[in-house]
Each structure stands twice: as C-alpha cells, then as structure tokens.
N, CA, C and O atoms as a GROMACS GRO file, in nm:
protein
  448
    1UNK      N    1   6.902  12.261  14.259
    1UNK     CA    2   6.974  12.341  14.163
    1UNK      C    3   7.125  12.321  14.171
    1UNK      O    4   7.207  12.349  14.084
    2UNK      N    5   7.147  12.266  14.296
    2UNK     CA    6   7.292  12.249  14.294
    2UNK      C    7   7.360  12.168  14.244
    2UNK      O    8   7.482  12.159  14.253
    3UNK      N    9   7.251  12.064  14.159
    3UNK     CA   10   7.339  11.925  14.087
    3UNK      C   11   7.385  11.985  13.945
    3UNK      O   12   7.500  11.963  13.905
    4UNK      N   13   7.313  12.046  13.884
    4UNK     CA   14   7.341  12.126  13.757
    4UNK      C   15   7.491  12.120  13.721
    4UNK      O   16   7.549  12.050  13.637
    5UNK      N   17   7.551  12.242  13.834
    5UNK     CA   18   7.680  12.274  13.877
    5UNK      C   19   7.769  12.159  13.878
    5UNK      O   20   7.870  12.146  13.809
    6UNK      N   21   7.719  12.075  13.966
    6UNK     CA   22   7.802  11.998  14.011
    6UNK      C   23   7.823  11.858  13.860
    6UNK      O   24   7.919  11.801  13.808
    7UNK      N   25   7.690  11.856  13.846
    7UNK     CA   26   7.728  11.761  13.659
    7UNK      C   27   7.812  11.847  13.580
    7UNK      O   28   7.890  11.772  13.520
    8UNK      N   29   7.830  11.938  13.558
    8UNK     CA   30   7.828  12.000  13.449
    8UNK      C   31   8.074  12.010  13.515
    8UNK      O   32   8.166  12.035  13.438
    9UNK      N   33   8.083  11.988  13.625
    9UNK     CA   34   8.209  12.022  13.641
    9UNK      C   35   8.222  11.898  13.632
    9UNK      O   36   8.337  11.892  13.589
   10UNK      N   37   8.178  11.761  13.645
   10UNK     CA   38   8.191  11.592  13.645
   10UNK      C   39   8.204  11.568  13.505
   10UNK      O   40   8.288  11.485  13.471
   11UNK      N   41   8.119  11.638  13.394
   11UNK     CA   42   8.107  11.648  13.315
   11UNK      C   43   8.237  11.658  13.215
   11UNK      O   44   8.283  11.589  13.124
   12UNK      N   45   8.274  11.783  13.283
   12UNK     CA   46   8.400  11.871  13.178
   12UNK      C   47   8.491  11.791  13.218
   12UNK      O   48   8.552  11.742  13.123
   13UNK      N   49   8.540  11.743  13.355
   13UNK     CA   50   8.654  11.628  13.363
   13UNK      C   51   8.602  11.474  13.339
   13UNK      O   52   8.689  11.387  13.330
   14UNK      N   53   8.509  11.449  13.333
   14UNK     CA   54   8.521  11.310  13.207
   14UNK      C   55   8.553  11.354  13.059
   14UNK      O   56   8.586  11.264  12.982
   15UNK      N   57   8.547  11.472  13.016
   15UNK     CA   58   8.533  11.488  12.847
   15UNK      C   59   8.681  11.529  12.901
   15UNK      O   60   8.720  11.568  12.791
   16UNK      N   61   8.803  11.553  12.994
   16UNK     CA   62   8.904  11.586  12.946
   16UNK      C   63   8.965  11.451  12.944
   16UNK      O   64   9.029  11.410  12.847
   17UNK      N   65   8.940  11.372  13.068
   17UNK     CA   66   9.036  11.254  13.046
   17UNK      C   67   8.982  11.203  12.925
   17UNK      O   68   9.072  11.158  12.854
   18UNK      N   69   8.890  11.195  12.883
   18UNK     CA   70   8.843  11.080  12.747
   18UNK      C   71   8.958  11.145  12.641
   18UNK      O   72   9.032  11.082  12.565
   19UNK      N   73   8.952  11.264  12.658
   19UNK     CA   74   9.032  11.338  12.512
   19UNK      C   75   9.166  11.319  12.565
   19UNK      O   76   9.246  11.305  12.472
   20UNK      N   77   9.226  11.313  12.688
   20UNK     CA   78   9.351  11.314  12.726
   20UNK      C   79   9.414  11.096  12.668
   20UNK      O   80   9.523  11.052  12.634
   21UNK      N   81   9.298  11.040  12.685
   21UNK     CA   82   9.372  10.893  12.669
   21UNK      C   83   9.330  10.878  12.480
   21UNK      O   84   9.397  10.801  12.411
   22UNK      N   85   9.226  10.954  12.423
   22UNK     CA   86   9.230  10.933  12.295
   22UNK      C   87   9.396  10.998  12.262
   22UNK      O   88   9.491  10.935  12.218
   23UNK      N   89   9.392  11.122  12.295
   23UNK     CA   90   9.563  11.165  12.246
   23UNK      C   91   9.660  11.078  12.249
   23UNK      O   92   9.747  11.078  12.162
   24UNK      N   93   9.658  10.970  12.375
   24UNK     CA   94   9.761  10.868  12.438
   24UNK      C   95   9.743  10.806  12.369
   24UNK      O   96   9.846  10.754  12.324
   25UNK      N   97   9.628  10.765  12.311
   25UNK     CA   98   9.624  10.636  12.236
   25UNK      C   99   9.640  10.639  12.072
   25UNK      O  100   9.627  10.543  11.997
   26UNK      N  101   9.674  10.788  12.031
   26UNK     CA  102   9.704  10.833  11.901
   26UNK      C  103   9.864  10.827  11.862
   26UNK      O  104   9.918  10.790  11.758
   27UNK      N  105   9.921  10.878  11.990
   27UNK     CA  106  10.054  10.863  11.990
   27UNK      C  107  10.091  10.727  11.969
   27UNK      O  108  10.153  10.678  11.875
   28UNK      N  109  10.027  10.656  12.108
   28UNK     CA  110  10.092  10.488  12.087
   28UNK      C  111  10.074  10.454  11.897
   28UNK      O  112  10.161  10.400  11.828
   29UNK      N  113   9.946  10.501  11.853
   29UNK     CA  114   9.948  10.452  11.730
   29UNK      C  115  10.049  10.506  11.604
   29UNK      O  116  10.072  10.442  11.501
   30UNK      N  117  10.101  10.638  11.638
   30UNK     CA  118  10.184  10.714  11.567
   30UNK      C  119  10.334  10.622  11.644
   30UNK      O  120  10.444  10.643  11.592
   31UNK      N  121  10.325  10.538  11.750
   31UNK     CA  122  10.441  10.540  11.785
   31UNK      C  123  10.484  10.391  11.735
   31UNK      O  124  10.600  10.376  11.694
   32UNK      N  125  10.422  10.316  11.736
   32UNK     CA  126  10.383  10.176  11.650
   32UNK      C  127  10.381  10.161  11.503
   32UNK      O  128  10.404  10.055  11.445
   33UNK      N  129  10.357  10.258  11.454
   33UNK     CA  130  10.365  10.309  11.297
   33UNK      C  131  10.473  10.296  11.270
   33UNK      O  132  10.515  10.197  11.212
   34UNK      N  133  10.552  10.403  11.309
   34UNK     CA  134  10.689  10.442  11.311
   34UNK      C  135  10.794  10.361  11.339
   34UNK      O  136  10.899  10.398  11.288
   35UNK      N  137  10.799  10.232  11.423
   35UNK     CA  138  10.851  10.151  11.484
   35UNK      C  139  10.817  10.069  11.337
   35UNK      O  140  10.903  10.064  11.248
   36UNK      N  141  10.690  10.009  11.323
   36UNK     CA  142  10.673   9.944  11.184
   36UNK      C  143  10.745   9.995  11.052
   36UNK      O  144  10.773   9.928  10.952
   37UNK      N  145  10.762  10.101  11.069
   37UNK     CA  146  10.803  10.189  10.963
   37UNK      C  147  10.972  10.144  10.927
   37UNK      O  148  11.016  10.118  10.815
   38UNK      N  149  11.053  10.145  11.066
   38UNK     CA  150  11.170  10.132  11.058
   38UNK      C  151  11.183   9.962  11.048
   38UNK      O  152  11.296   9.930  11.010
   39UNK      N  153  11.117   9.879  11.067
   39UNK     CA  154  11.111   9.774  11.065
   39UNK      C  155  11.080   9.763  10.941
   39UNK      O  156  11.175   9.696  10.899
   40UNK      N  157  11.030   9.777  10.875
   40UNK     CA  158  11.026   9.776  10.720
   40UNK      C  159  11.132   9.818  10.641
   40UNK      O  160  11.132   9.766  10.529
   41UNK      N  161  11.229   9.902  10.666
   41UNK     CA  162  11.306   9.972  10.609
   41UNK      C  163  11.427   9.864  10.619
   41UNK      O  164  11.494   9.815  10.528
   42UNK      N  165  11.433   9.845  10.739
   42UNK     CA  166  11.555   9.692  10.757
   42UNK      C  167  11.557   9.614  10.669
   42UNK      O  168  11.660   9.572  10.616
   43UNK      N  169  11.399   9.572  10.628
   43UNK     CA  170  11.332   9.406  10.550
   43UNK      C  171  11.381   9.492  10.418
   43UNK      O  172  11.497   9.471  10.381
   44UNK      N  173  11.326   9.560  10.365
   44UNK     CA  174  11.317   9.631  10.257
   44UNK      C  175  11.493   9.628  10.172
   44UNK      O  176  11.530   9.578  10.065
   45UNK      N  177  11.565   9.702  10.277
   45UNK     CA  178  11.746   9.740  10.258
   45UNK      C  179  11.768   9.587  10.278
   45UNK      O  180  11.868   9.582  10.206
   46UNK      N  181  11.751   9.441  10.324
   46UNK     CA  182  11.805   9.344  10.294
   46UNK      C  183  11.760   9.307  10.190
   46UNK      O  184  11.831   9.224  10.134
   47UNK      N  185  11.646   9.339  10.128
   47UNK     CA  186  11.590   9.258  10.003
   47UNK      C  187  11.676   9.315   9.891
   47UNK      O  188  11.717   9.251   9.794
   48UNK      N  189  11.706   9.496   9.929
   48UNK     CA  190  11.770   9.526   9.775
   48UNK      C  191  11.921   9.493   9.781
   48UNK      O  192  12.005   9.504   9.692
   49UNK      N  193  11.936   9.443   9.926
   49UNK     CA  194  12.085   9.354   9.906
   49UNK      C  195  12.135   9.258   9.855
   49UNK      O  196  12.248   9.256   9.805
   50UNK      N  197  12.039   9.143   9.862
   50UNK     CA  198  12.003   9.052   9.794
   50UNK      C  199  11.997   9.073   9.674
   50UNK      O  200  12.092   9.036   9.604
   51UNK      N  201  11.884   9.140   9.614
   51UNK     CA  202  11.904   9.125   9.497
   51UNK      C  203  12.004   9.200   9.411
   51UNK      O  204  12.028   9.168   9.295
   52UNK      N  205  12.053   9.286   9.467
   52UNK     CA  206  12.183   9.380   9.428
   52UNK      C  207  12.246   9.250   9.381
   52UNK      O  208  12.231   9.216   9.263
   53UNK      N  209  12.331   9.158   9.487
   53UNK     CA  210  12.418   9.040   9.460
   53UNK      C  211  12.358   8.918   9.317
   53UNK      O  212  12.409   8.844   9.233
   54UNK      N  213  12.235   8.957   9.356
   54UNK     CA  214  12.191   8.830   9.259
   54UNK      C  215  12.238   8.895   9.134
   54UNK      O  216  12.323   8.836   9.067
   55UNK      N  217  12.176   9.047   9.081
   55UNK     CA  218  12.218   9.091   8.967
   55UNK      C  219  12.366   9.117   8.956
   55UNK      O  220  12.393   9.160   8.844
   56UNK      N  221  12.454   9.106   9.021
   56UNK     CA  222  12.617   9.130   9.034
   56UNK      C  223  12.646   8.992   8.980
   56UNK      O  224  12.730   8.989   8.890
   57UNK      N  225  12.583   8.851   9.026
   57UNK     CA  226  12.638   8.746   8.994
   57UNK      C  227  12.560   8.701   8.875
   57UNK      O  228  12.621   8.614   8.813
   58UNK      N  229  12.476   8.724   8.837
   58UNK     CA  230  12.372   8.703   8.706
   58UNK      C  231  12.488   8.765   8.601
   58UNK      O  232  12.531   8.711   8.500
   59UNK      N  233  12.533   8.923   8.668
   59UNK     CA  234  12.610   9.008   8.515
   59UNK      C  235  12.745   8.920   8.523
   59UNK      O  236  12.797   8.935   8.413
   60UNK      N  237  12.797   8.865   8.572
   60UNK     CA  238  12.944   8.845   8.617
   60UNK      C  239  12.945   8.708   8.532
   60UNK      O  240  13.034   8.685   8.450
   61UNK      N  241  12.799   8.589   8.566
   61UNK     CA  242  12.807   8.459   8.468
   61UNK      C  243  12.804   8.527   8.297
   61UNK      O  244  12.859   8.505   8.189
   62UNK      N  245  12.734   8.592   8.338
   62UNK     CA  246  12.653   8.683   8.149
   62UNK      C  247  12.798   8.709   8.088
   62UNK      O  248  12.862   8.651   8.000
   63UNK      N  249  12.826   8.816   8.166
   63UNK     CA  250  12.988   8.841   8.151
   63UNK      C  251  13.105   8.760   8.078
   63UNK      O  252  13.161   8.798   7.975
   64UNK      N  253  13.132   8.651   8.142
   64UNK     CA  254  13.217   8.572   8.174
   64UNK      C  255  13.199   8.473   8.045
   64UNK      O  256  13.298   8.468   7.971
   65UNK      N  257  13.122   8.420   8.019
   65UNK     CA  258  12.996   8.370   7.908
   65UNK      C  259  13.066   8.423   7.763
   65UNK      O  260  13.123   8.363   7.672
   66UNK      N  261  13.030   8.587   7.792
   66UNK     CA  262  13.063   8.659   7.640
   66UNK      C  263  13.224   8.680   7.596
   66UNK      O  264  13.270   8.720   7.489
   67UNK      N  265  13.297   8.636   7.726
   67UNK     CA  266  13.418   8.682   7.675
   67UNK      C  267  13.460   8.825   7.743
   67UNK      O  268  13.528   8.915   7.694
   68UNK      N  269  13.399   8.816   7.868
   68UNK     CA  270  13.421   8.985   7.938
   68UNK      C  271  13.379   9.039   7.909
   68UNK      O  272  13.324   9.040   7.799
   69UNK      N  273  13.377   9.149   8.021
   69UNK     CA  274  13.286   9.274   8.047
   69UNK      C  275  13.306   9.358   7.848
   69UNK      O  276  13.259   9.472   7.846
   70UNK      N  277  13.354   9.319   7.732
   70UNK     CA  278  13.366   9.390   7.608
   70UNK      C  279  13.224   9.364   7.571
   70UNK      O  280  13.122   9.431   7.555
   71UNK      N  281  13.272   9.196   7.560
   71UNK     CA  282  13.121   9.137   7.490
   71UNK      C  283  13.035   9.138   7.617
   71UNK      O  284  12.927   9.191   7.591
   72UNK      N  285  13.043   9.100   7.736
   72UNK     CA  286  12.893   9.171   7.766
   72UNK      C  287  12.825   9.312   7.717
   72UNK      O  288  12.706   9.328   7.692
   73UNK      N  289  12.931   9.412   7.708
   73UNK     CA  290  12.876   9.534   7.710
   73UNK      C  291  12.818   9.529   7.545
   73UNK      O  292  12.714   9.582   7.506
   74UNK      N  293  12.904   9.461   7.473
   74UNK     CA  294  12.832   9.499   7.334
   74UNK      C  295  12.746   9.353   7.300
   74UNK      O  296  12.753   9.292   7.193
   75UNK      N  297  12.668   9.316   7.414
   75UNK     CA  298  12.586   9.219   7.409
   75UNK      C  299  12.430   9.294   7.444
   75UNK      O  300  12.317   9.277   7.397
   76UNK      N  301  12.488   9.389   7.553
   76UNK     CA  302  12.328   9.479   7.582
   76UNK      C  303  12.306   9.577   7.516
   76UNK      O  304  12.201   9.640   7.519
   77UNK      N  305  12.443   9.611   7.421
   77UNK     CA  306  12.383   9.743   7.346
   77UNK      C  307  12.359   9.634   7.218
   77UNK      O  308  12.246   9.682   7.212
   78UNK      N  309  12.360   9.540   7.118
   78UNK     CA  310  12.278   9.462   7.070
   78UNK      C  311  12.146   9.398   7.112
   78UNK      O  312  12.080   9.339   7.027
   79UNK      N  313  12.094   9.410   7.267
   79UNK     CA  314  11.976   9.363   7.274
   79UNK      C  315  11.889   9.496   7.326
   79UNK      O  316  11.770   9.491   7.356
   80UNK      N  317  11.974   9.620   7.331
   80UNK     CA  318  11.868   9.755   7.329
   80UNK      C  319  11.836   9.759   7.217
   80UNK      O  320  11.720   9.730   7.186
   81UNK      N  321  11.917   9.792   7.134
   81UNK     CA  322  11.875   9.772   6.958
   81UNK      C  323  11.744   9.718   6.903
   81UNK      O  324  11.660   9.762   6.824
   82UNK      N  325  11.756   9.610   6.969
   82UNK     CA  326  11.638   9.529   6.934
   82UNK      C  327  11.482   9.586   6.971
   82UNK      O  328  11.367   9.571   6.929
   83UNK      N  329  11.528   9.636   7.040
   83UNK     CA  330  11.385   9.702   7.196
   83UNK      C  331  11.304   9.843   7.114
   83UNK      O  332  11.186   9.877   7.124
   84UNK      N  333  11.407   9.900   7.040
   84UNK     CA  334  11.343  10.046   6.999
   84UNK      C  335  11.351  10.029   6.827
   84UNK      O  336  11.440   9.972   6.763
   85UNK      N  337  11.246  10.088   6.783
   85UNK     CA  338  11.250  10.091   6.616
   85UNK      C  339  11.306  10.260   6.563
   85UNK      O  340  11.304  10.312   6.451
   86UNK      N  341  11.344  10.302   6.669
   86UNK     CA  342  11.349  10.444   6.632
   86UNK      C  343  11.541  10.481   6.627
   86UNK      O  344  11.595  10.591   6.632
   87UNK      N  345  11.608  10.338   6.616
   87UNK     CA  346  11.767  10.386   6.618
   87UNK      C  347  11.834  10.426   6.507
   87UNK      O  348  11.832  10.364   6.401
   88UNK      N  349  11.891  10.523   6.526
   88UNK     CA  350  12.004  10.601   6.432
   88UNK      C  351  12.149  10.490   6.461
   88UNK      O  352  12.212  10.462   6.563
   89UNK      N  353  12.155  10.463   6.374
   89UNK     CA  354  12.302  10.375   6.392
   89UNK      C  355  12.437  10.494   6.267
   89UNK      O  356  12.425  10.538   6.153
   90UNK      N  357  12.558  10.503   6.380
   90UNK     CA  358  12.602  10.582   6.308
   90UNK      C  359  12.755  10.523   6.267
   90UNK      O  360  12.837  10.503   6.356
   91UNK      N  361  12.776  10.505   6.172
   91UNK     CA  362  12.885  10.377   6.096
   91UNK      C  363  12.992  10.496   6.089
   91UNK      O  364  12.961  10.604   6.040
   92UNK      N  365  13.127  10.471   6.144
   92UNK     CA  366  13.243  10.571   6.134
   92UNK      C  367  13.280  10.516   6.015
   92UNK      O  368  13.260  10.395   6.005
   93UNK      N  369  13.351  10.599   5.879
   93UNK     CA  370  13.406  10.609   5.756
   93UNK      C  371  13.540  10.612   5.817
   93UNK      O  372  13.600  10.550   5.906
   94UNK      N  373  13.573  10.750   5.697
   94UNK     CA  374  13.723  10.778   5.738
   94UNK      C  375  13.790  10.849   5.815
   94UNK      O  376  13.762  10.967   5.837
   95UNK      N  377  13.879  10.794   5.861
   95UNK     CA  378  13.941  10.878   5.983
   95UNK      C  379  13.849  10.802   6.130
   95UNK      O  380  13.882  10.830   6.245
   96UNK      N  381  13.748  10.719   6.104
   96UNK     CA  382  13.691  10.701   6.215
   96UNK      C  383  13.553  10.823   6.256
   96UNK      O  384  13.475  10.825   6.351
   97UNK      N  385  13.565  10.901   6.156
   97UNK     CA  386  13.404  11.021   6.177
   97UNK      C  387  13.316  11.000   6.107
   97UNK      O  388  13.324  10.977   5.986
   98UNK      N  389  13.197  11.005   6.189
   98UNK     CA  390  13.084  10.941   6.133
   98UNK      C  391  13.044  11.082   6.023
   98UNK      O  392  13.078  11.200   6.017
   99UNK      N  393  12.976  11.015   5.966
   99UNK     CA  394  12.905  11.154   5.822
   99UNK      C  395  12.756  11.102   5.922
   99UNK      O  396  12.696  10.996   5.935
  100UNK      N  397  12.738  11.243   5.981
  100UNK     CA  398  12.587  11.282   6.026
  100UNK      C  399  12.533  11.348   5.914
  100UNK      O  400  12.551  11.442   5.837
  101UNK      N  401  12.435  11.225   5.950
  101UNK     CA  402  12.317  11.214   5.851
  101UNK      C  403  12.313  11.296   5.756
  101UNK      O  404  12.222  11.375   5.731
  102UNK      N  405  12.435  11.278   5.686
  102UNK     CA  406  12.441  11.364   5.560
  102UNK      C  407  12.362  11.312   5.429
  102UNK      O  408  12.380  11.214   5.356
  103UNK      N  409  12.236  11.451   5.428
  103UNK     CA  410  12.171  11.427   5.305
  103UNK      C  411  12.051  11.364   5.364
  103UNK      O  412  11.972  11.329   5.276
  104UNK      N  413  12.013  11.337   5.484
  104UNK     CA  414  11.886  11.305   5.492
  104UNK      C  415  11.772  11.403   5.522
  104UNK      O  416  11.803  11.487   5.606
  105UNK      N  417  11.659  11.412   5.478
  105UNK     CA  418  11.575  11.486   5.478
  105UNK      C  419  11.591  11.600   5.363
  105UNK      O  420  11.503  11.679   5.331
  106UNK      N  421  11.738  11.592   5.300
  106UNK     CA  422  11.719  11.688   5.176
  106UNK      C  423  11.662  11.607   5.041
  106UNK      O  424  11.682  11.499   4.986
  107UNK      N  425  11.566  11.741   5.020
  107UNK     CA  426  11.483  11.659   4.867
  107UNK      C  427  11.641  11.751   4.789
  107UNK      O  428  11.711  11.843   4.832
  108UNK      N  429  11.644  11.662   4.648
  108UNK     CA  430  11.723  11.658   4.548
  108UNK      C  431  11.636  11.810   4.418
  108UNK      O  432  11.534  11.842   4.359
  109UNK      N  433  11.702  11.828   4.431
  109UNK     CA  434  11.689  11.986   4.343
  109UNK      C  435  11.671  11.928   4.212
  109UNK      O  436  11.751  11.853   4.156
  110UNK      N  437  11.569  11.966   4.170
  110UNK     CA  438  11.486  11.952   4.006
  110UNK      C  439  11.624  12.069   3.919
  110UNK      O  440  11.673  12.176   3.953
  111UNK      N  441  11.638  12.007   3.835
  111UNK     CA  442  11.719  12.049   3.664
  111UNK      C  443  11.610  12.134   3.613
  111UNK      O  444  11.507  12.076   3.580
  112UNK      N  445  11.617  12.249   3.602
  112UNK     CA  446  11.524  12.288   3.511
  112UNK      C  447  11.516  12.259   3.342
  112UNK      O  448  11.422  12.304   3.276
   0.00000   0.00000   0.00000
C-alpha cells in the first residue's frame, strides 16, 4: 500500500517539471517571435526607404521633364481627371469666381 503514496508524489513532480519546461519552452518561443518580429521591422523600414527614394527620384525626373514641380503638379491633376467620371470642373469667369453650378438641377418654369 505504500507504493500508491509514493507514485502518486513521483507522479505530481514529473507533471510539474513537464509543465515547468513546456512554460520554458513557450517563452523561448514568445522570445524568438519577438526577436523575429524586430528583425522584420529593420527589413521592412529599409524597404520603405528605398522605395521612399525611388519615388523621390521617379517625381524629381517626372518633374524636371514637365518643366517643374507647376507642370508636374498640373500633370497629376490632369491624369486624376482621367481616373473618375464623376468631376465637377469649375471654370473661374469674372473677377476669377467660379458661378457654382448655377442653374443646374433647376427645371425651367412653364409660361402659362
């Protein structure tokens, strides 16, 4: 009767170390993660460096091309234009103020 006892306390300290090196070995994996994690973040922040520069020197030839940063700029708002069918284009008159959309959507009043 006395082995009972005696398994049953052999017992409870094999089931702690097993659970004590699964914990150890959860951490190492939380700790390896994390290490990967920041190691990614390095690769990641040089790639958008890179390409940061590539698009700095892509806009700068584009640029340079149109006649300066004017005509670049009114080179991409001519090729947004193109992109959407839904633009209001608003033409300044006199004085330079545009007439909003004066008169659109009004129906014309019947003569009796």
């Amino acid at each position: 009767m006395w082995i009972l006892p005696t398994w049953n306390v052999w017992r409870a300290e094999m089931s702690g170390k097993a659970a004590l090196a699964q914990a150890e070995n959860e951490r190492r994996v939380l700790i390896e993660e994390a290490r990967a994690q920041a190691e990614a973040a390095v690769f990641l922040r040089e790639a958008e460096i890179e390409r940061a520069r590539g698009v700095a020197e892509a806009n700068e030839i584009i640029a340079n091309g149109l006649g300066g940063p004017d005509g670049y700029l009114r080179y991409l708002w001519i090729q947004k234009l193109g992109s959407n069918q839904q633009d209001v284009i608003y033409v300044p008159t006199e004085a330079g103020i545009p007439i909003l959309e004066a008169g659109r959507g009004v129906a014309e009043a019947s003569t009796p």
